[in-house]
N, C-alpha and C positions, 0 to 999 in steps of 0.2 A: 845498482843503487837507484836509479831514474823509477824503476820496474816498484821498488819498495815505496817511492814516496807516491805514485799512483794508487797502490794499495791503501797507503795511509789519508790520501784525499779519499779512495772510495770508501773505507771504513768511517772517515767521520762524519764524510755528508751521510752514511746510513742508520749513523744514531740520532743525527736531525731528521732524518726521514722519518724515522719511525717516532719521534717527539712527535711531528708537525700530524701524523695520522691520530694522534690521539686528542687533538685540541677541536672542538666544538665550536663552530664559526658565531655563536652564540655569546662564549666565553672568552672570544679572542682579543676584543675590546676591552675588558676591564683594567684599571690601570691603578694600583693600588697605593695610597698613602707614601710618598717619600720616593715614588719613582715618575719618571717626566714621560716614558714608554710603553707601550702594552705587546703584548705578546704575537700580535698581528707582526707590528711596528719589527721585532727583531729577527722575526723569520726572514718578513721583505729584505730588513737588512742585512741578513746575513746574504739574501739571494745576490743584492744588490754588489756588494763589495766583492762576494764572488766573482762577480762576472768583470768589476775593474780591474782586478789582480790578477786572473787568470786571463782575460781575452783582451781588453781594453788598452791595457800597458804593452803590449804585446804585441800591438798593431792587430789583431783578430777581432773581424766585425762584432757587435754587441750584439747578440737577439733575445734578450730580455727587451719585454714591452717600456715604452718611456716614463710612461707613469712609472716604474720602479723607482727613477732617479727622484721624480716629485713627491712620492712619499717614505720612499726609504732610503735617501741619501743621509751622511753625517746632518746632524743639523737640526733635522726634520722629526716634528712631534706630534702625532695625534692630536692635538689643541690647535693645533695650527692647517690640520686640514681641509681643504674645499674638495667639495667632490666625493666620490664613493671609492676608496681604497682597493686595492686589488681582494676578492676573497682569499679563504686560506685557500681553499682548492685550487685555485688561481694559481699563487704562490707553491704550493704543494705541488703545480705541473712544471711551474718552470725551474724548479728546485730538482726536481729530478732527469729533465731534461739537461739543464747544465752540468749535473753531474755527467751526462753521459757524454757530453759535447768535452768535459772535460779529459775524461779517458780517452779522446780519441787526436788530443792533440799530440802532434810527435814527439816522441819522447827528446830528440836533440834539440828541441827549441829549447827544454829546462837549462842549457847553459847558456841560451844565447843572451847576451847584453842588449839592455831597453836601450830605445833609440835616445831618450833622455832620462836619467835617473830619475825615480820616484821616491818621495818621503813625505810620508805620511803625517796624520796629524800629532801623531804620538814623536817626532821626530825620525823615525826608523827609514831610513833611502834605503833603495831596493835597486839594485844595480843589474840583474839577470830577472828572466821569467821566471825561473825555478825556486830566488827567494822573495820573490812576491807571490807566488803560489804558495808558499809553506806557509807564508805568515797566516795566509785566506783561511788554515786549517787553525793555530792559534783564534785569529777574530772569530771563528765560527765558534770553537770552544769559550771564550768569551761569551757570548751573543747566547751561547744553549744555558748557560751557568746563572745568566741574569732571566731564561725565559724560566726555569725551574725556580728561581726565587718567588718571581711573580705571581705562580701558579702558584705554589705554596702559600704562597700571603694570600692571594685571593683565599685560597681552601678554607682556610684559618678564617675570614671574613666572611663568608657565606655560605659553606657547603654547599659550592656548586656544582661539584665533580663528584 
C-alpha cells in the first residue's frame, strides 16, 4: 500500500510539472476579475504546503528557500507583495526537487504519528505523516484546478497563449 501512495504523489506532482512547464514567466502574473491569486501565486503554493505536510510536520528539515513562506503561505496575495517573488523556473526547481526528496522518504514514516496533531485551516487534523501527505496530493489537485481556471479566463481576456 505505502509503495502505491508514493506512485500517486509522484503521479500528481507530474501533472503539475508538466502544467508549471507550459506557463510563460511573462503570463504568470495576471490575475483575472473575481480571483485574489495569480498563477505564480499557486504553484509557490502548492510547493509551499508541500513541503509543510510532507517534511515540516514530520520533524524533516525544510529546504525550500524562506521566501516561499513569505509569498506563498495561506494568507498571502500578490497585492500584498514587497520584493521580487520567486520566478517560475525558481519554483519549477524546487517543485521537482521535492518531489524527489519526497520519494526518498522511508516508507515506515507514512504510519508514524506526528509529534503533535495537525489541523488545518479547513479543520481536517492529521494525526500520521501518511495522512498529511495524502491530503498534500488532494491541496495540490485543488491549487492545479484553480491554476487552469485562471489560465482560461485570462485566455478568454487577452489571447495571450
Amino acid at each position: 500500500m505505502t509503495q502505491f501512495i508514493y506512485n500517486h504523489l509522484k503521479t500528481v506532482r507530474s501533472i503539475t510539472e508538466n502544467a508549471i512547464m507550459r506557463i510563460k514567466e511573462e503570463f504568470a502574473d495576471l490575475i483575472p476579475p473575481g480571483y485574489n491569486n495569480n498563477i505564480r501565486w499557486n504553484f509557490g503554493h502548492i510547493v509551499y504546503v508541500q513541503e509543510l505536510l510532507a517534511f515540516q510536520l514530520s520533524g524533516i528539515e525544510q529546504q525550500i528557500p524562506e521566501t516561499f513562506a513569505l509569498y506563498f503561505s495561506a494568507g498571502t496575495k500578490p497585492a500584498n507583495w514587497i520584493g521580487t517573488p520567486p520566478t517560475i523556473d525558481e519554483i519549477k526547481e524546487e517543485m521537482q526537487q521535492q518531489n524527489e526528496r519526497i520519494q526518498k522518504i522511508n516508507q515506515s514514516r507514512l504510519a508514524e504519528k506526528l509529534s503533535v496533531p495537525y489541523t488545518n485551516k479547513g479543520g481536517i487534523t492529521f494525526y500520521t505523516v501518511g495522512e498529511a501527505v495524502l491530503f498534500s496530493t488532494y491541496h495540490e489537485a485543488l491549487h492545479m484546478e484553480t491554476i487552469k481556471r485562471i489560465h482560461q479566463e485570462n485566455k478568454n481576456r487577452s489571447q495571450y497563449c
